[in-house]
MARZALUM-130531 format. One line per 8 residues: number of its first residue (from 1); for each residue x, y, z of N, C-alpha, C. Coordinates in pm, whole numbers, plus 50000, padded with zeros to 5 digits. Each point is the difference from the previous one (the first is absolute). Layout:
# residues N
NUM	X Y Z X Y Z X Y Z | ...
END
This chain:
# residues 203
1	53204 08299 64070 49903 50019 49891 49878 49912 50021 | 50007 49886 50061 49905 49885 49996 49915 50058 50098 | 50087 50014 50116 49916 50072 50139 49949 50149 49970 | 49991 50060 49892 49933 50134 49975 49884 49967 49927 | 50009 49882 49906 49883 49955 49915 49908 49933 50118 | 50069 49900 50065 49923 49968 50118 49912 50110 50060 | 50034 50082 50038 49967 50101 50121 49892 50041 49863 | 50002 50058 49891 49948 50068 49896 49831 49909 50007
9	50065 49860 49994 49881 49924 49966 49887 50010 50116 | 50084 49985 50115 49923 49941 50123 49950 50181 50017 | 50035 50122 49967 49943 50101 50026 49869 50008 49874 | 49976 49928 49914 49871 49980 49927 49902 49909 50020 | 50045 49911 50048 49892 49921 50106 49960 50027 50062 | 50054 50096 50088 49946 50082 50121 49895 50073 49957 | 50050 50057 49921 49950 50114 49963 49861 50002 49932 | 49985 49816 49915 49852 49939 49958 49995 49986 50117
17	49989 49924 50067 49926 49943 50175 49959 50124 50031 | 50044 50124 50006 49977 50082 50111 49846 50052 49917 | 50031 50006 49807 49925 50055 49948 49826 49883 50012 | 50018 49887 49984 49909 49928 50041 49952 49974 50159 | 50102 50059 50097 49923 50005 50110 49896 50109 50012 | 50065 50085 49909 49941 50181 50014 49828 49956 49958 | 50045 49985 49859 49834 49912 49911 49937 49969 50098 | 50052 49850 50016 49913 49952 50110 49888 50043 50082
25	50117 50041 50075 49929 50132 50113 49865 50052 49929 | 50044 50083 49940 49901 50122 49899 49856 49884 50008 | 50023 49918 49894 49905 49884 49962 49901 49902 50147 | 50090 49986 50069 49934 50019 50119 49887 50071 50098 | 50057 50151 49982 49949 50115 50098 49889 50011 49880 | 49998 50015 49851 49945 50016 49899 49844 49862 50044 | 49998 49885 50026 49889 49900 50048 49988 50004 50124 | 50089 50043 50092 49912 50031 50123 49907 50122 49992
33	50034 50119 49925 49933 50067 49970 49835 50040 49946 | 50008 49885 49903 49906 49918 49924 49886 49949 50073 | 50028 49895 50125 49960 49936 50100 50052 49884 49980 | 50116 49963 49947 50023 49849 49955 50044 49951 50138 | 49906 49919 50097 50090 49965 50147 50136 49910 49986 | 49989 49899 49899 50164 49983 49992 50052 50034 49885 | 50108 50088 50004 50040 50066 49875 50109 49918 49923 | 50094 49909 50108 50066 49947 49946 49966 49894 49906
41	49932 49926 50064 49894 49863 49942 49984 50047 49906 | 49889 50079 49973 49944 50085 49895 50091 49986 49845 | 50164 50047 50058 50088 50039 49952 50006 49851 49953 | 50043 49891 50086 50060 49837 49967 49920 49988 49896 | 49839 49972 49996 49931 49967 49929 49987 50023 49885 | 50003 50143 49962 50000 50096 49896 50147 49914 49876 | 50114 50038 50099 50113 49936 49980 50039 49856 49927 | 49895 49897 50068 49983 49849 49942 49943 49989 49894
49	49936 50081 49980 49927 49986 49874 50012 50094 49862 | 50100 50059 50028 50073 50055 49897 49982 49939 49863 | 50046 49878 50034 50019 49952 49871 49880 49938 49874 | 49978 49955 50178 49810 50018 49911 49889 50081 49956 | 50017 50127 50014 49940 50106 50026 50092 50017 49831 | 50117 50025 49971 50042 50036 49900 50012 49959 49869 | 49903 49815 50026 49974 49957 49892 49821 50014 49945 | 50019 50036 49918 49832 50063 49955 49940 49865 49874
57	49890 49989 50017 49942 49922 49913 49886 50072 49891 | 50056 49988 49890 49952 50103 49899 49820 49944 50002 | 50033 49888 49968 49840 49916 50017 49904 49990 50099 | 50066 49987 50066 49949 50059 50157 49878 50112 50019 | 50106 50131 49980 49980 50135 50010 49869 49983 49816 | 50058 49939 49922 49867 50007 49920 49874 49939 50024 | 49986 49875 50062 49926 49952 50036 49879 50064 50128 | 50063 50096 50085 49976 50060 50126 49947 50137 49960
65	50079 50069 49870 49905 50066 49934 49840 49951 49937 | 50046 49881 49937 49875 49979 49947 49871 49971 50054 | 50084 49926 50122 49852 49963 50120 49958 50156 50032 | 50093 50050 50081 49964 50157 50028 49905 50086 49906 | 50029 50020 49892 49916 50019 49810 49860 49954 50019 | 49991 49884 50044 49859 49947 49980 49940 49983 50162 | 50061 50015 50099 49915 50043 50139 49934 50139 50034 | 50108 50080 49879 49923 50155 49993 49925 49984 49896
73	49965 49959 49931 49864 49956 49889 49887 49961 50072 | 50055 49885 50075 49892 49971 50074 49929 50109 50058 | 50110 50080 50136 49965 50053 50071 49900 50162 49955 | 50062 50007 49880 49914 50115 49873 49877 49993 50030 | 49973 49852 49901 49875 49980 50008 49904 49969 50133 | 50032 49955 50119 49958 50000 50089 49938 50122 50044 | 50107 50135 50020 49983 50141 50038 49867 50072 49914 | 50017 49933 49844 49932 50055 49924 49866 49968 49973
81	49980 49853 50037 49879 49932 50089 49934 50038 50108 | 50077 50059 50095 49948 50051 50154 49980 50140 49940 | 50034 50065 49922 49973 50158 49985 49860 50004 49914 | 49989 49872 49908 49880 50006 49941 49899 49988 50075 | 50019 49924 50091 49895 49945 50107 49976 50126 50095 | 50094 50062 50092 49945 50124 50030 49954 50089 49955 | 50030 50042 49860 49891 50065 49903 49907 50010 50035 | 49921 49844 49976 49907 49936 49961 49868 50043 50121
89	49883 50028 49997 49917 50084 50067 49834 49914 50004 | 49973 49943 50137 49878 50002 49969 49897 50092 50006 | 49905 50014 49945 49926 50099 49995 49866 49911 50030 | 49925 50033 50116 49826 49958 50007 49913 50112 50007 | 49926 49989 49926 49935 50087 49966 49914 50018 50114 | 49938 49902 50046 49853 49974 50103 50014 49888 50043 | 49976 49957 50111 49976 49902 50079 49860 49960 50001 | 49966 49857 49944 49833 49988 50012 50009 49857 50115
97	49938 50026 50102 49946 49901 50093 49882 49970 50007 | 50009 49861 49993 49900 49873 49983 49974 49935 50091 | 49841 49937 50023 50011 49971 50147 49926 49884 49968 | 49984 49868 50035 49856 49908 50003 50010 49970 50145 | 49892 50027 50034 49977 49930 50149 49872 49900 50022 | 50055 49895 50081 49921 49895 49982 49931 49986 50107 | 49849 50000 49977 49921 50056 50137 49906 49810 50027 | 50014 49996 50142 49960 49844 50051 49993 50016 50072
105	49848 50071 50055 49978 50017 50163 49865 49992 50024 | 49949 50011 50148 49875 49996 50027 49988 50161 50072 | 49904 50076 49953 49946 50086 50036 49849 49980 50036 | 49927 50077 50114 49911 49977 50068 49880 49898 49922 | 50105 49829 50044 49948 49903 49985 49953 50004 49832 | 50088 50063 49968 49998 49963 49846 50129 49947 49878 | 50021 49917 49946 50136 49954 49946 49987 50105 49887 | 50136 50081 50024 50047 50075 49868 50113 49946 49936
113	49989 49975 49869 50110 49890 49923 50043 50117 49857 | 50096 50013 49965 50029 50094 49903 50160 50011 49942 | 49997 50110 49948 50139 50074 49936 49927 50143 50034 | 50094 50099 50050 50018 50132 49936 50123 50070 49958 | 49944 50026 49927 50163 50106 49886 50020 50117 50093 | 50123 50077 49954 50051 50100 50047 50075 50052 49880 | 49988 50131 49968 50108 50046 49888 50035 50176 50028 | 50135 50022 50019 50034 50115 50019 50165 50023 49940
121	49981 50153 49936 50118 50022 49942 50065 50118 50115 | 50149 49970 50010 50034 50106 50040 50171 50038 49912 | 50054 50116 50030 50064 50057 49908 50172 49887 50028 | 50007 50050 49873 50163 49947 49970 50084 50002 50060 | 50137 49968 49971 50128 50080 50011 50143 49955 49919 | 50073 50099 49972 50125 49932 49939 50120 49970 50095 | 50105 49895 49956 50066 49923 50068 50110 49926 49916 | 50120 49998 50082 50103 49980 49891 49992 49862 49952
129	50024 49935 49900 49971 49846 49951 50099 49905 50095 | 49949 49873 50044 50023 49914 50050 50023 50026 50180 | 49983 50136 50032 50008 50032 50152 49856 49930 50062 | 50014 50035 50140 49869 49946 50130 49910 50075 50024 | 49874 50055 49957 49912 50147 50032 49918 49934 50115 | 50006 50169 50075 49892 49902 50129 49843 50078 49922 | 49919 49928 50039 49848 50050 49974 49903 49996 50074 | 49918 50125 50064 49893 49970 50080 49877 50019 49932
137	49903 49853 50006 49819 50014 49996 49924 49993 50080 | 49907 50081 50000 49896 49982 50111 49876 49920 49941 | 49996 49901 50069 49877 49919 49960 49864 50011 50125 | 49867 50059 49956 49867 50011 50095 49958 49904 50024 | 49910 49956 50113 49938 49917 50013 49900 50033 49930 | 49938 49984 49867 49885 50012 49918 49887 49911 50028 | 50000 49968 50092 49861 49828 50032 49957 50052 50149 | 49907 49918 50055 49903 50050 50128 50112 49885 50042
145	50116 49938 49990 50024 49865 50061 50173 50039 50073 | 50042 49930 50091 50147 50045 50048 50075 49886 49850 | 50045 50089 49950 50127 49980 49863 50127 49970 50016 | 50028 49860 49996 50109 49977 50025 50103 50005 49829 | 50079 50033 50010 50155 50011 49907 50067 49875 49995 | 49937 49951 49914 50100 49828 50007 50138 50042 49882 | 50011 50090 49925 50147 49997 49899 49988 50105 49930 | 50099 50064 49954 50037 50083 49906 50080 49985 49934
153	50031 50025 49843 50050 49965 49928 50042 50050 49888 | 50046 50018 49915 50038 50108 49837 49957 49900 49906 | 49883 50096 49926 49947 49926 49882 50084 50044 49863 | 50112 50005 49995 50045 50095 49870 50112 49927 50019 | 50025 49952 49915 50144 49954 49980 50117 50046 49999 | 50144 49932 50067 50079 50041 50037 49963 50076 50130 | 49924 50056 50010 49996 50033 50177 49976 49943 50077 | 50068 49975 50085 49987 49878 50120 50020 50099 50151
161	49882 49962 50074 49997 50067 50163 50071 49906 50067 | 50070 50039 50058 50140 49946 50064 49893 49975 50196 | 50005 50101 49971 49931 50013 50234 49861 50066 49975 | 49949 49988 50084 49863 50111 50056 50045 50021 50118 | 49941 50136 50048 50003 50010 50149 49913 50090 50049 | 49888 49953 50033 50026 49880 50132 49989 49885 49922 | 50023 49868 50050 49998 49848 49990 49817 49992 50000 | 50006 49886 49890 49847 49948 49951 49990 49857 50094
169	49910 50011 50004 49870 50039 50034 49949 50124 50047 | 49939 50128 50007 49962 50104 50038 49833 50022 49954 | 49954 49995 50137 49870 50039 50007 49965 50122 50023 | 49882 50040 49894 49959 50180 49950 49851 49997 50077 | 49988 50058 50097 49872 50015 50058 49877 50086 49934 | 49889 49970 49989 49874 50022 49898 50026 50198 50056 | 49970 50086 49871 50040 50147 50003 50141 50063 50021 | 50116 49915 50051 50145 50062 49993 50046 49895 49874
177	50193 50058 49970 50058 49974 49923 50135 49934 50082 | 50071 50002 49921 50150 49932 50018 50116 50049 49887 | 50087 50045 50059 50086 50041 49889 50127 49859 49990 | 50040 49998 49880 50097 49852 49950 50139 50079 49966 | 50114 49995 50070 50111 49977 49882 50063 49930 49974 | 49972 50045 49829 50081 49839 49909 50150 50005 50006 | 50120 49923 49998 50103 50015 49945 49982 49968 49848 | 50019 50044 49919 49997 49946 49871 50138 50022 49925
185	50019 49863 49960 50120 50020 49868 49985 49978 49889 | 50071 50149 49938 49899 50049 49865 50065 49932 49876 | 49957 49998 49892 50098 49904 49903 50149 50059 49988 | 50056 49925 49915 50182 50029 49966 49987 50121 49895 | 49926 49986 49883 50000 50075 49846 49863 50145 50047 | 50039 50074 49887 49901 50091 50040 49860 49980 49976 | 49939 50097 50066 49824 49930 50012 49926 50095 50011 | 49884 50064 49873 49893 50093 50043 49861 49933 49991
193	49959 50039 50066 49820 49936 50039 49963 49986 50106 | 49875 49933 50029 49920 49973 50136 50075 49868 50097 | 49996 49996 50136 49998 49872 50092 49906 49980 49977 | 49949 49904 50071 49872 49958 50091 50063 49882 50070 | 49949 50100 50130 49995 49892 50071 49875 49929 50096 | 50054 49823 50007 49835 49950 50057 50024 49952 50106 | 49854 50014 50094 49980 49984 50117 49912 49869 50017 | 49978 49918 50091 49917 49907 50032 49900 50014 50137
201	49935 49986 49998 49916 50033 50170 49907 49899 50060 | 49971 49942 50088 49855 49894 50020 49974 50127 50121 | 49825 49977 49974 49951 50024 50142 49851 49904 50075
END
């Protein structure tokens, strides 16, 4: 009787072992599958931490909500900030260019000492708020004198010319022109009205 319970028992042990080798297996072929390169490890690890994994911290998990709660608030308003801002549209109506050129020369044995103005409008354009617009002006040599380009600049606030190109100094020979492009970065908020932008010159 003892040796039948025996045999009874030791045939249910088996019979778990064989059923946890089977698992195993499965659970195995199941993370190599996956790409897990060591499946067993995988398995140890998973395994060790059972117990920690099964204790939960109510405060925790509230606390991790709450940060979470208020990083998407944040992040709301951020999105909802950048969407206002792309909205947001400059509009120029006209471009007015301004010129003083500062004349200090000798012409046939005569000293010419002065200022001359320059004023020309040319047309607009719209542009999304706070982006880089490129802009080309053509400035004439308006004087009997070779015109040099000492700076250009944005008279209108919030617009700031980032580059010219070509590089200043640039000399305008008496009857031709020169064409400029500005980089300009246009304000953040939206904007309708005129630039102007100013030029400086000696000749």
């Amino acid at each position: 009787m003892a040796s039948a319970a025996k045999a009874l028992l030791g045939g249910i042990i088996l019979g778990i072992i064989i059923v946890i080798a089977v698992e195993t297996l499965v659970a195995v072929a199941f993370l190599s599958s996956q790409g897990v390169k060591n499946p067993f490890g995988f398995a140890g690890a998973v395994l060790s931490h059972v117990q920690e994994l099964s204790k939960l911290n109510l405060s925790a998990i509230k606390s991790i909500n709450i940060t979470g709660i208020k990083s998407l608030a944040n992040i709301t308003k951020i999105a909802q900030s950048n969407a206002t801002k792309s909205q947001a549209y400059v509009n120029v109506s006209n471009v007015s260019i301004s010129g003083v050129l500062k004349v200090n020369t000798t012409q046939q044995n005569a000293s010419v000492l002065g200022e001359l103005t320059y004023e020309k409008s040319e047309k607009g354009f719209s542009r999304q708020a706070g982006s880089v617009a490129n802009y080309t002006i053509t400035i004439p040599d308006y004087t009997k004198f070779d015109m040099q380009i000492n700076n250009i600049s944005s008279g209108t606030q919030n617009f700031e010319v980032l580059y010219i190109i070509p590089k200043l100094p640039q000399t305008i020979l008496p009857g031709s022109s020169s064409n400029f492009t500005l980089i300009v970065k246009l304000p953040d908020s939206a904007y309708a009205g005129r630039l102007r932008i100013n030029f400086s010159a000696s000749a």
